[in-house]
C-alpha positions as CSV (number, residue, x, y, z in Angstrom):
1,X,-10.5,101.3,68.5
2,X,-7.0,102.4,69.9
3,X,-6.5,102.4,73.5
4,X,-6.9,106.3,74.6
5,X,-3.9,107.9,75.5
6,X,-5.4,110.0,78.8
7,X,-6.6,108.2,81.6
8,X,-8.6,112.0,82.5
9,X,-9.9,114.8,80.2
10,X,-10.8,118.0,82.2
11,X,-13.1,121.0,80.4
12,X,-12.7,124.2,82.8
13,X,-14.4,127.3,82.0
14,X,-16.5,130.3,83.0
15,X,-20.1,131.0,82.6
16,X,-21.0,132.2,79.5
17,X,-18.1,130.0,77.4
18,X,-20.3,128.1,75.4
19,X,-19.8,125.4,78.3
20,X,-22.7,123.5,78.0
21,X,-22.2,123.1,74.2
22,X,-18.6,121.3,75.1
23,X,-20.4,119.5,78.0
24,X,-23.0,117.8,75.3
25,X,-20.1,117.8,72.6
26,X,-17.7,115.4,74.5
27,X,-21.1,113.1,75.4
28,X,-21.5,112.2,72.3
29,X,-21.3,109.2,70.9
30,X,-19.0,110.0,68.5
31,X,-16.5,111.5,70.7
32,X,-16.8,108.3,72.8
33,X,-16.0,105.9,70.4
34,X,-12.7,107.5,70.4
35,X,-11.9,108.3,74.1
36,X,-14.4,105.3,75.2
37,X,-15.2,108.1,78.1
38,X,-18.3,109.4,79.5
39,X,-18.9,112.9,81.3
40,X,-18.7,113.4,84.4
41,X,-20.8,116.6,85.4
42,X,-20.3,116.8,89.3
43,X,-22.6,119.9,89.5
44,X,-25.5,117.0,88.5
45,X,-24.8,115.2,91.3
46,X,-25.4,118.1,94.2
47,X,-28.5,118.7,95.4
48,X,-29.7,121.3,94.3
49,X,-27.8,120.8,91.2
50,X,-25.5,124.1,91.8
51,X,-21.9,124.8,93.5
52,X,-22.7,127.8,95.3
53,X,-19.0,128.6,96.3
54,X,-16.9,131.1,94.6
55,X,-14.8,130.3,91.7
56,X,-11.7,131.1,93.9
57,X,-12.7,128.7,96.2
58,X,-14.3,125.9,94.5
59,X,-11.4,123.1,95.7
60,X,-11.9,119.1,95.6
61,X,-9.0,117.5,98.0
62,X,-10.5,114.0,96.7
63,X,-9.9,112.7,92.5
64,X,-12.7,112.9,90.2
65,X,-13.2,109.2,88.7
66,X,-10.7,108.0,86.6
67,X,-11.5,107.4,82.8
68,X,-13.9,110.3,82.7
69,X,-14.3,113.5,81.1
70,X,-15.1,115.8,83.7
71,X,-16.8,118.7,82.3
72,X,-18.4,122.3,83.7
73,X,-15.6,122.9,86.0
74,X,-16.2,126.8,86.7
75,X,-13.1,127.6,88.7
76,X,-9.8,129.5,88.9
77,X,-6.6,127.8,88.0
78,X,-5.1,127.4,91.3
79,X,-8.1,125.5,92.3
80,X,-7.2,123.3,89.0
81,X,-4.2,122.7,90.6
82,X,-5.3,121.7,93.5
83,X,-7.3,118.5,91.6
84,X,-5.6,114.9,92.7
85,X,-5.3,114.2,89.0
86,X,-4.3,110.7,87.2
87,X,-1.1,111.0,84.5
88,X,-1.3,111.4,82.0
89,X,-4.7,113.5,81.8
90,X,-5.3,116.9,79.8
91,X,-7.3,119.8,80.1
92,X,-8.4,122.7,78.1
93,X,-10.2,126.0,79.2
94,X,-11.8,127.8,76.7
95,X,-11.3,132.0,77.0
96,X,-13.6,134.8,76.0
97,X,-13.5,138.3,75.3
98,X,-14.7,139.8,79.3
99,X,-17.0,142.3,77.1
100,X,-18.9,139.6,74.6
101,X,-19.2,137.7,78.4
102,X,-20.8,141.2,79.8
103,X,-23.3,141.5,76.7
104,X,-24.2,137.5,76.7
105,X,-24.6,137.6,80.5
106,X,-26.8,140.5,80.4
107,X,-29.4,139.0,77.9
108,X,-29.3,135.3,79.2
109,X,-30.0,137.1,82.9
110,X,-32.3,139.2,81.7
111,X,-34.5,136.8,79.2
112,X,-33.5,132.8,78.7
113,X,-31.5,131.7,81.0
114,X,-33.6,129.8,83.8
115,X,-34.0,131.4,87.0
116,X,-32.1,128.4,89.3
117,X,-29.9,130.5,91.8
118,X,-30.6,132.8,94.8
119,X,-31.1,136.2,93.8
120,X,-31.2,135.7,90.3
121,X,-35.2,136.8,90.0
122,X,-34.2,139.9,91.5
123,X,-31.1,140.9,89.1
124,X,-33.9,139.7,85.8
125,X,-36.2,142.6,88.0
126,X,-33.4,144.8,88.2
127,X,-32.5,144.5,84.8
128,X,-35.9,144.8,83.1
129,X,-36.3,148.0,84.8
130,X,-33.1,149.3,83.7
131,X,-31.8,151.1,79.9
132,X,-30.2,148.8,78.4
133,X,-26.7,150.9,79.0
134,X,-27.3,151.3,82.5
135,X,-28.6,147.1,82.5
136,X,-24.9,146.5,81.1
137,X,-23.3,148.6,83.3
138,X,-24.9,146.7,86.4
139,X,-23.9,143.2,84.6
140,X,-20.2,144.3,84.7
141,X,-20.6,145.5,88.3
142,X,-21.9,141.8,88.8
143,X,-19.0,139.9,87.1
144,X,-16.9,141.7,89.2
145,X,-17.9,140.5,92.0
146,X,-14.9,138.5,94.0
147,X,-14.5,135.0,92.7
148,X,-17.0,135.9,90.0
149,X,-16.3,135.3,86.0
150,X,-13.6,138.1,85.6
151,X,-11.6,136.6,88.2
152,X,-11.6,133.0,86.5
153,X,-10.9,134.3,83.6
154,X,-7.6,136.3,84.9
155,X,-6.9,133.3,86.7
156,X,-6.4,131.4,83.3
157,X,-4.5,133.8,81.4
158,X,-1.6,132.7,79.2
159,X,1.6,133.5,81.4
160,X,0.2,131.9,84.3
161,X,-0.4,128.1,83.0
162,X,2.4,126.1,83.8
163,X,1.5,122.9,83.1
164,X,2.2,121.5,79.3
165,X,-1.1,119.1,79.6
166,X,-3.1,122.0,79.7
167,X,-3.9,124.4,77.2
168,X,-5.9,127.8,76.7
169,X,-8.7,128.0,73.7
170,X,-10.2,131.0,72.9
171,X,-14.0,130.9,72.0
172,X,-13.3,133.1,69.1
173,X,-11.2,131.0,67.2
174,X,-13.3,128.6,68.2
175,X,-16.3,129.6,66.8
176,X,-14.9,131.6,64.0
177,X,-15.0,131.7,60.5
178,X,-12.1,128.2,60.8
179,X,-13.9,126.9,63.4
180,X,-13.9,123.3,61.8
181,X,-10.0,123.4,61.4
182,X,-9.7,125.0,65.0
183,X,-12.1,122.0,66.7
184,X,-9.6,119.5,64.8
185,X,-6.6,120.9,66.6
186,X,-8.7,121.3,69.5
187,X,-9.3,117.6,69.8
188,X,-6.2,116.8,68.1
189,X,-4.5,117.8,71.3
190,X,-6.9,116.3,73.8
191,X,-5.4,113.1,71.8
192,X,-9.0,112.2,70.1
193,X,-7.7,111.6,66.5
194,X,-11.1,112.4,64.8
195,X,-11.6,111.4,61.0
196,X,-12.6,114.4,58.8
197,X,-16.1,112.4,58.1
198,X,-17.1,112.0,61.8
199,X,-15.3,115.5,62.6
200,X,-17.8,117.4,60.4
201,X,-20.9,115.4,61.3
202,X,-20.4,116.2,65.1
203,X,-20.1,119.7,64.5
204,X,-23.2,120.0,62.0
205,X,-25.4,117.8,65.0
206,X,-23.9,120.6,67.3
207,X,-24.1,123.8,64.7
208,X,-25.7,127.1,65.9
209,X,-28.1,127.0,63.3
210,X,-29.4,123.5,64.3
211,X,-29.2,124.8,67.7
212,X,-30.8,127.9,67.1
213,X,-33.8,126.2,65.5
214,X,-32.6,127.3,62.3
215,X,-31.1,130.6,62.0
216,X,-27.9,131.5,60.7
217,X,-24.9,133.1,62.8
218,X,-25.4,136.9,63.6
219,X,-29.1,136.5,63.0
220,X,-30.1,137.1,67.0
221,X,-33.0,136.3,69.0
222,X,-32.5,138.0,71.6
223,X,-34.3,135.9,73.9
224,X,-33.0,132.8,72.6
225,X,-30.4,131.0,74.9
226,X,-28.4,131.2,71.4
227,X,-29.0,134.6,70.3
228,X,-26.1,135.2,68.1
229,X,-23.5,133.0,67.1
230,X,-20.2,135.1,66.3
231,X,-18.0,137.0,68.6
232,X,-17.7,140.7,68.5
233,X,-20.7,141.6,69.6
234,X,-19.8,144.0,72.2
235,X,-18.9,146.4,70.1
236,X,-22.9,146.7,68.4
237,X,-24.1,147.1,72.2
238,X,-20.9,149.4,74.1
239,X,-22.1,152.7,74.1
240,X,-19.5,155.4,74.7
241,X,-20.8,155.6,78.5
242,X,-20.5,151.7,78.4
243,X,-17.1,151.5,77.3
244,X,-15.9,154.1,79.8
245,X,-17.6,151.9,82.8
246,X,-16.1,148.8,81.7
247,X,-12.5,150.6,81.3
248,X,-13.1,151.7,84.6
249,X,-14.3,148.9,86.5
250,X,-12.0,146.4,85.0
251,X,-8.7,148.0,84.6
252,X,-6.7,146.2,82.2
253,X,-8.3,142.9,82.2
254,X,-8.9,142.7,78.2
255,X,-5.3,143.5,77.9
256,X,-4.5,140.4,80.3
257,X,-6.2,138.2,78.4
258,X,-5.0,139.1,75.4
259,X,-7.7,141.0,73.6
260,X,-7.9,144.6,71.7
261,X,-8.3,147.1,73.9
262,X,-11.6,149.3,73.5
């Protein structure tokens, strides 16, 4: 094996980005035997295992360890910048569409995602009393919050990386219908030249259908922690009344990111 060209590899993200998929992705073995690095997943290490700070605040004067692939970092960009990082390193963050976030947010809160942080019981209450419509209009309230999900994600958009050793993925290329030629690129530039053989067996042990315990993408479960599989879903659950709340609260924040306006 080649030495590794990156003494650092750094996976930043949002909630609801598929982020625990990379975080299991770059653990594997396969993944390894080209970078010869483990994860490092500092939220493990807390106790509890959580970071309760904001996203705009989550900052870390001292350098995550060297030769690592430090994964789960849920945080703005300037507080990316503020990393002590090793040269050369690179990181990616992946982007998604802020409604596909509102939709997937609202059924892990409201169904399969485990109830870990304070107040969360309360917003699965809130949200099983309310119509759906009105139980997505409350999620987009939530995102909203200050240093919440919306603000990482306009933290990261395109005009305002200026760093050439990081780059911005979006989930839907991702996971779209070229998602095996967009994950070669992908690791292509976190310099993991991947053979095509080992390439496609990491992504079938990592497929949604595996995952999913056997369904096929955009066959939901509602209640499963995969429920769907394909982006776009948004526009099955935006009602009229939906779309006009989320144009409202968020302003021009799908136009920021670079996504088709409603």
């Amino acid at each position: 094996m080649r030495k590794f060209a990156y003494r650092q590899l750094f996976h930043c993200c949002t909630h609801k980005s598929a982020s625990q998929w990379f975080r299991h992705v770059l653990d594997d073995k396969i993944v390894q035997h080209y970078t010869g690095m483990r994860t490092y997943h500092y939220i493990s290490l807390r106790t509890p295992p959580r970071d309760p700070r904001p996203y705009n605040e989550r900052f870390f004067d001292e350098p995550f360890p060297e030769n690592r692939a430090v994964v789960c970092l849920y945080m703005t960009y300037p507080c990316f910048k503020h990393i002590p990082k090793p040269y050369p390193y690179r990181c990616f963050f992946v982007m998604r569409d802020p409604r596909d976030i509102a939709v997937s947010w609202y059924y892990s809160l409201r169904y399969s995602h485990p109830l870990e942080r304070k107040g969360e019981n309360d917003i699965r209450s809130i949200l099983n009393k309310l119509p759906q419509e009105d139980g997505l209009i409350h999620s987009i309230n939530t995102l909203l919050r200050p240093g919440g999900i919306y603000d990482g994600l306009r933290s990261w958009s395109r005009e305002k990386i200026d760093d050439t050793d990081v780059k911005v993925f979006r989930f839907e290329d991702l996971f779209g219908p070229l998602h095996e030629e967009t994950m070669a690129r992908f690791f292509e530039f976190l310099g993991i030249m991947m053979s095509e053989a080992d390439l496609k067996r990491l992504l079938d042990n990592y497929s949604f259908k595996r995952l999913s315990g056997g369904r096929i993408q955009n066959q939901e479960d509602k209640k499963h922690h995969y429920r769907r599989g394909v982006a776009g879903g948004w526009k099955d659950e935006f009602t009229p009344k939906v779309h006009a709340s989320f144009k409202e609260l968020t302003g021009d924040l799908v136009e920021v990111l670079g996504y088709e306006p409603c």
